[in-house]
N, C-alpha and C positions, 0 to 999 in steps of 0.2 A: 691157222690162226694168224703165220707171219702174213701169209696172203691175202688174208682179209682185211689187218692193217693196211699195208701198204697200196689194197687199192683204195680204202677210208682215206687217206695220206692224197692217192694220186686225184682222186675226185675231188679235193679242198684245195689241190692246188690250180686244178684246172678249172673249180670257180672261182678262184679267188685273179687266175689270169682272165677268167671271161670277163671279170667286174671291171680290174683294170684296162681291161682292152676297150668293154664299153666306153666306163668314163674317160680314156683318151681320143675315143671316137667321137661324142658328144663335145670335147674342148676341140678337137679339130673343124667340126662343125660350127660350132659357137664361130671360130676364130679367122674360118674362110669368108664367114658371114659379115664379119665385124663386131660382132658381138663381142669379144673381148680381145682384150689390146694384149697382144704375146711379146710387146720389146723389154723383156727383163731378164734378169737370172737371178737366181739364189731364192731365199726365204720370201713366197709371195701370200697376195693379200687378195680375193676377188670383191672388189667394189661392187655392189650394184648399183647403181645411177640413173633414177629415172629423169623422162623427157616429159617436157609436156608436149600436150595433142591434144585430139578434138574430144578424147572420151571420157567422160566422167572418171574414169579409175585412172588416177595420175600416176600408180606401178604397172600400167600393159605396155608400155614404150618405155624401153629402157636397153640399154650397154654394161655390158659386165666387164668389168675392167678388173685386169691382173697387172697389181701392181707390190713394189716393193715395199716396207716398212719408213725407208727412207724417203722414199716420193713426200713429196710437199702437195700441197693443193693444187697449184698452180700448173704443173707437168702434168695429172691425173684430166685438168678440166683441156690442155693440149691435147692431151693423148684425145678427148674423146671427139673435139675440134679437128683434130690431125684427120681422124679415120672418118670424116664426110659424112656420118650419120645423120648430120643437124642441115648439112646443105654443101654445096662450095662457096670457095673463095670468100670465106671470111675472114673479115680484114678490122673488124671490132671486136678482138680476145679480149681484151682488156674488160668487156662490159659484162663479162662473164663472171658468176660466182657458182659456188655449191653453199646449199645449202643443207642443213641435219636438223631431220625431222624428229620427232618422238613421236609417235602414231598413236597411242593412249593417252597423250596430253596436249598441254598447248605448248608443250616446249620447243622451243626450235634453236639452232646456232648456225650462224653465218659462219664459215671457216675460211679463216684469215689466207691468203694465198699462201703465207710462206709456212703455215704451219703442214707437219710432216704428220703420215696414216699413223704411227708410233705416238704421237703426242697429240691426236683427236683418239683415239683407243682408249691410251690413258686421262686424258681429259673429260670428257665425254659416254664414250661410249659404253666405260664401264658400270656407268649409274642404273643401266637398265637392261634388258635380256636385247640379245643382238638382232634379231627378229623384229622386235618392237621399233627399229631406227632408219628410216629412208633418207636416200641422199637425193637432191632434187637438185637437177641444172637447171640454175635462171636467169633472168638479166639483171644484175644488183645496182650497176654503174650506167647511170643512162645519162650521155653526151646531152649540150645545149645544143638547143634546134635541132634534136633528133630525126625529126620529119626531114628533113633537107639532109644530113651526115649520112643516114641508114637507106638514103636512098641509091648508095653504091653499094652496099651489102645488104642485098636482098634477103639473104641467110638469117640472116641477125634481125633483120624490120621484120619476117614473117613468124620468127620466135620469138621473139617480143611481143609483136600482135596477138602470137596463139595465145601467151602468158596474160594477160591482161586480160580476154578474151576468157580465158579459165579461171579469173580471179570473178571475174566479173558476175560469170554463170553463177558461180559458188557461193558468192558474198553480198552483192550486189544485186543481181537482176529483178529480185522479190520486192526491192524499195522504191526503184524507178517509176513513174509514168506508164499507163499500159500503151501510150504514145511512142516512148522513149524504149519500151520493150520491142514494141512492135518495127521500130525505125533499125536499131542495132540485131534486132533476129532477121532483115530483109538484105540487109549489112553481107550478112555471112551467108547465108543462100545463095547473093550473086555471086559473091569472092568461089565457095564450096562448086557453084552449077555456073563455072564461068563461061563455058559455052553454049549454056540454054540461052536462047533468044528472049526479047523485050518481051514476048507473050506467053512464054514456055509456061508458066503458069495458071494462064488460063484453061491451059487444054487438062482436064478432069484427070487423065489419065497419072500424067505428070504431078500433079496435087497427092494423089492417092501413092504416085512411087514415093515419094518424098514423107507422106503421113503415116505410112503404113512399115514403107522399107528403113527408113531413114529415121523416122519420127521428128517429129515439132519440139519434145523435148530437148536436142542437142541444139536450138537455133533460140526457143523464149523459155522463159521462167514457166515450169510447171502450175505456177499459178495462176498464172496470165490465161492457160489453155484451161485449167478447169473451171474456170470464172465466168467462159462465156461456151453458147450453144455452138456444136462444129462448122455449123455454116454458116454465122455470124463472124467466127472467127477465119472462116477459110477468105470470107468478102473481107474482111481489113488486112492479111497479108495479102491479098491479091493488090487489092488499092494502093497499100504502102509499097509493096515491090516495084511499082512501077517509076518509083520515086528512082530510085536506083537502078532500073534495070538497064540503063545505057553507063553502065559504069564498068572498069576497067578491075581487073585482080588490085593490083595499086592503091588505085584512086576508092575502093572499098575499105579498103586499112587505114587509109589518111584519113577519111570520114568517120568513120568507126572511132576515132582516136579523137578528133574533135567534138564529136556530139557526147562521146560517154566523160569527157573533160568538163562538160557543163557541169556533171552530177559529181563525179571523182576525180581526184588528184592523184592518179595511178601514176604520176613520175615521183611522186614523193613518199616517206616513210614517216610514221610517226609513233611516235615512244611516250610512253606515261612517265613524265616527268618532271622536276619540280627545279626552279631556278631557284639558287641562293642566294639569301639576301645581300644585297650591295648600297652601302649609300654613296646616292649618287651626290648629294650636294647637302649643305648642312643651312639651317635658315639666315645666319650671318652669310654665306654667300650671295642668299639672292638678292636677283637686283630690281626685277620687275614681276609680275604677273600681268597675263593678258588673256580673254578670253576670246574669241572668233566661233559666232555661229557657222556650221556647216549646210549647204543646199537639201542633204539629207534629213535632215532635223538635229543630228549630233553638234555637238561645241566641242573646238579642240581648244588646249588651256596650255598655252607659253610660260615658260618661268625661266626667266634669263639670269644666269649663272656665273656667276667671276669666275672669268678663267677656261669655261667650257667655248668650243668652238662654234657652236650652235645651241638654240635652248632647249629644254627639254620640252618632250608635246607630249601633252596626253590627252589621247581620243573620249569624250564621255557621252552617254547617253542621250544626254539632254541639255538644254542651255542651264535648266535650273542646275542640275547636277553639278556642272562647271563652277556656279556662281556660289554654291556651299563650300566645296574645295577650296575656292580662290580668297573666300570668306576665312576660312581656319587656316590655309597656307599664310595670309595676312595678317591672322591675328597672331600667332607665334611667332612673324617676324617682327612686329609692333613690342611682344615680351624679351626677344634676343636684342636687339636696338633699343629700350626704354627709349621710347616716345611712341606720337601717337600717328606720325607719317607714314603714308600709304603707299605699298610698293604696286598696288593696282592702277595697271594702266587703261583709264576709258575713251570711247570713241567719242571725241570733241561734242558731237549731236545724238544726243540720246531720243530726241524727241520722236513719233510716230513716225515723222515725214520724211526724218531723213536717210530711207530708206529709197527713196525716188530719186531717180537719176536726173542730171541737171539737162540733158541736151535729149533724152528718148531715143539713144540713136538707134538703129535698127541691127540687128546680130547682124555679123558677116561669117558665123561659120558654118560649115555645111553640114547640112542634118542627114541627108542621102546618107541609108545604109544598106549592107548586101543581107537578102535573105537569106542566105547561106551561114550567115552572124545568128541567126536566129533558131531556137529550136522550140517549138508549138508545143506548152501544154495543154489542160484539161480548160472546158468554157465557164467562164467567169457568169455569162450571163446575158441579154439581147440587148443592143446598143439599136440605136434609129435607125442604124445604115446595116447592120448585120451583127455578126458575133461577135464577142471578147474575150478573148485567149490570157489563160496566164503564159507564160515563156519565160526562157533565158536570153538572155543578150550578151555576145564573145563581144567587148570592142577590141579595137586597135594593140592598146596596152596588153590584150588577154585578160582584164577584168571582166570576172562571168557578174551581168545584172541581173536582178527581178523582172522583169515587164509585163506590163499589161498591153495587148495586142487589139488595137480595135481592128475591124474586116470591114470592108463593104461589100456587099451581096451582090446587088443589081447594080453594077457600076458603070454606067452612061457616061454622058458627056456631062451634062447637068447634076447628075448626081455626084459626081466625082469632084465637081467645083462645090459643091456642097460639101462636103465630105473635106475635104484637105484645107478647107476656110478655117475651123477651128485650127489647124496642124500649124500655118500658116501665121497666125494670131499667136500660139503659143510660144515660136520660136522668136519671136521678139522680145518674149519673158523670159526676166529672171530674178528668182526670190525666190527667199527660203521657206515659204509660206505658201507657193503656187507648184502646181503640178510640174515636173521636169519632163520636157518632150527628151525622150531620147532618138528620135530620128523618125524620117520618114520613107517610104518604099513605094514609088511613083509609077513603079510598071504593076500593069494587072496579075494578081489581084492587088490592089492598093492597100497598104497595112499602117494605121498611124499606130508610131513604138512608145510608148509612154515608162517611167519607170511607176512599178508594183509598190503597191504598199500594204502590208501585209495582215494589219489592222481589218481592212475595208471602209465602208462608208461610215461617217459619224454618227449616222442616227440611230444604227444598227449595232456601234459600240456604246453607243449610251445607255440602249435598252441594258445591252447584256451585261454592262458594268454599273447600273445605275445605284446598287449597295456599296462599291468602292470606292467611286469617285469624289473628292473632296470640291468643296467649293472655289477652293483656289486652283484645282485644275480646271476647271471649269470658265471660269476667267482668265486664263492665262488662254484655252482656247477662242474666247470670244475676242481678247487682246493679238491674237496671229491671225485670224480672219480678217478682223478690223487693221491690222497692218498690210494685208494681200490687199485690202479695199482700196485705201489710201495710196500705194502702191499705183493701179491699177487708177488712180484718178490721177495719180502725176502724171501716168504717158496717154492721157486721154482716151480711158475705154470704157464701156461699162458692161458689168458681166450679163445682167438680166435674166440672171436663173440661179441664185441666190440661194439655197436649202442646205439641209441637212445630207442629204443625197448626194452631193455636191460638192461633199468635203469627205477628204480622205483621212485617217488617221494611218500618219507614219511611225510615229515612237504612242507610248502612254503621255506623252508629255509634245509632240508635236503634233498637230493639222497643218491642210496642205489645201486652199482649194484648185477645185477641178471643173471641167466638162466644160469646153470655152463656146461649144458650136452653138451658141444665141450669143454670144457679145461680139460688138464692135466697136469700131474707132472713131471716135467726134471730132468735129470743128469747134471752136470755139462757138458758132454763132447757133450751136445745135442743142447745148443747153436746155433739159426741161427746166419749165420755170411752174412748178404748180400754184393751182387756186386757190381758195375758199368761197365760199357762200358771200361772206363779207365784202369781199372784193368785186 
């Protein structure tokens, strides 16, 4: 019986040494690996910390970090920095955060650098089963002109990239353009197959490794591929890769970054939240009101303030919008003052005309812009010369615009001076009533850049509004045509294609006319003079 104990006794001890001989075999393993960070002693913690990558399950890349109670954020996201997992020579720690997820909800917490594993345990972690909580490395802190910074730490520009790139799949890609899907999945193809050649694609074989090994889902929206028949879709990533296929690992993620900036502001964060009331100025301060129509149809409305450095502006919808405001801002300044003087300031000429410049001088600034500023939506519709594109337009500023994109098809010598004659007319205009040329693109294919209005054509909003519209909208529209007209007779031109068709609607409350390719520029001595019978 003793004998039997003690070999019961000797066999629990020898699995209970097998157990631990394992799991210090597996930590030795883990830690030759990198997988977990061993510079500690006493009472520790295993982190797990996932990475992003390219695969839909954002816990199969991950570092198991062993660390102490005391560690802070900031040593933990070193530690995992230190051990080259993410890449070398990164020199932007700083842009690093961890984040704490809750995986059954939407909850999440950003952890402060300095806060220690002991006080995210207690803070956090105890709200919910520990299984339930993933730690994610991201980039939280992104530097000005990150393009140009991160172009020394490649480490950090292709973790960035991936992050973005993951956010995008997940959140994003379903909303986009199947233009704008199909541009950003050709993106990461070149960047992914950086040493497939400009034609690697064409060849069947290479399509089918990529469709079948790889799949089309880790590159476009799952939507995008069930939308259309496989060989329809196989011809517009071929067509579109080729846009890219002289492109560099780099110069893939800088573009990637610029064209998905049209649609998202992935450098920014934004929070549900509500500003408290402040007043800024009391009606005994003010000292004027002004209104200023904008080229876009908006009025911004000046109220100049005793005492403030600058007046206050505010953007409105419409000119009428403004002129209510400025109406009730004045009339409670008329009750705070007893009397009946006017803090509204107007423009000396109210009249139609004096909207026409006195000399016609001609623009001097340059409308040339890069195609590269441009990203091709879906077609608008057939123009004389060819198609019209909706798009984005990047300027200078980084302001993303509307555009509407005219094409020329067949574009000759002849045709092409046809074609850039309306461009050419436009850019000598300006008023808030006529279409804004935003630039033009003089190498083939020739592209005149117009800004979008998102109305459409008038005729087409009248039908569809013709139960809501009041008669004073209606006249206020036939009052901005007839000021584009007037306009357009001071600098001597006349439109000669005059319609409904012709006029774009920019706000509910503004028109714009448009389409100049029939007008041109008179002499004086070219005046029609019409007849009658009588005469």
């Amino acid at each position: 019986m003793v004998g039997t104990c003690v070999n019961i006794l000797c066999q629990v001890d020898v699995q209970r040494t097998e157990g631990l001989q394992c799991r210090v075999a597996n930590l030795l393993k883990l830690a030759s690996a990198g997988a977990v960070d061993n510079k500690c002693t006493g009472p520790v913690k295993i982190l797990k910390v996932c990475f992003i990558s390219n695969s839909a399950n954002l816990g199969k890349n991950f570092k198991l970090v062993k660390c102490e109670s005391s560690w802070n954020i900031r040593k933990i996201i070193k530690s995992i920095l230190d051990s080259g997992r993410l890449g070398p020579n990164i020199k932007f720690s700083e842009c690093y955060g961890l984040l704490l997820k809750h995986l059954k909800s939407d909850e999440v917490h950003w952890l402060h650098p300095n806060l220690t594993v002991a006080e995210v345990e207690q803070k956090y972690e105890q709200q919910h089963v520990e299984a339930e909580w993933r730690y994610d490395l991201r980039i939280r802190y992104i530097p000005p002109d990150f393009l140009d910074k991160l172009k020394d730490d490649k480490t950090t520009m292709l973790y960035f990239y991936q992050q973005v790139r993951s956010d995008y799949m997940q959140h994003s890609a379903r909303k986009v353009s199947d233009g704008m899907a199909l541009q950003l999945g050709c993106m990461e193809i070149r960047r992914f197959y950086k040493d497939m050649n400009a034609s690697g694609l064409e060849k069947k074989s290479n399509f089918e490794l990529l469709e079948k090994e790889v799949g089309l889902d880790l590159f476009f929206p799952q939507e995008l591929i069930e939308s259309m028949k496989p060989k329809q879709l196989r011809k517009l990533i071929q067509q579109t890769f080729q846009q890219f296929a002289m492109l560099k690992e780099e110069q893939c993620i800088i573009k990637f970054f610029e064209t998905l900036s049209v649609f998202s502001s992935f450098d920014e964060e934004v929070f549900p939240c509500e500003l408290v009331p402040v007043c800024l100025a009391t009606f005994a301060q003010i000292r004027s009101i002004k209104c200023t129509p904008q080229n876009d149809g908006k009025t911004l409305l000046h109220i100049d303030i005793e005492g403030a450095k600058q007046p206050l502006s505010i953007s409105t919808a419409s000119l009428a919008v403004a002129e209510n405001m400025v109406d009730l801002i004045d009339g409670y300044c008329r009750l705070e003052h007893g009397n009946d003087a006017t803090l509204i300031v107007r423009p000396k000429d109210s009249d139609i005309y004096a909207e026409i410049p006195e000399d016609s001088p001609v623009s001097t600034c340059k409308f040339s812009i890069s195609r590269n500023d441009i990203v091709l939506g879906r077609i608008l519709g057939e123009g004389f010369f060819g198609e019209v594109h909706d798009g984005i337009y990047k300027s200078k500023t980084g302001e993303r615009v509307n555009v509407a994109v005219k094409t020329c098809k067949d574009c000759t010598a002849d045709v092409k001076e046809k074609f850039m004659s309306e461009a050419l007319i436009m850019k000598k205009l300006d008023h808030p009533h006529i279409v804004r040329l935003i630039g033009i693109i003089e190498e083939d294919p020739v592209w005149i850049v117009m800004e979008l209005y998102k109305y459409g054509e008038l005729g087409n909003y009248l039908l569809e509004n013709k139960h809501k519209l009041t008669t004073v909208t209606l006249i206020l529209y036939s009052l901005q045509i007839s000021k584009a007209l007037a306009y357009l007779e001071g600098v001597n031109m006349v439109h000669r294609d005059i319609a409904v068709r012709n006029v774009l609607v920019a706000t509910p409350d503004c028109v714009k006319l448009g389409d100049f390719g029939l007008s041109r520029y008179i002499e004086e001595e070219e005046y029609y003079k019409g007849k009658t019978k009588a005469d």
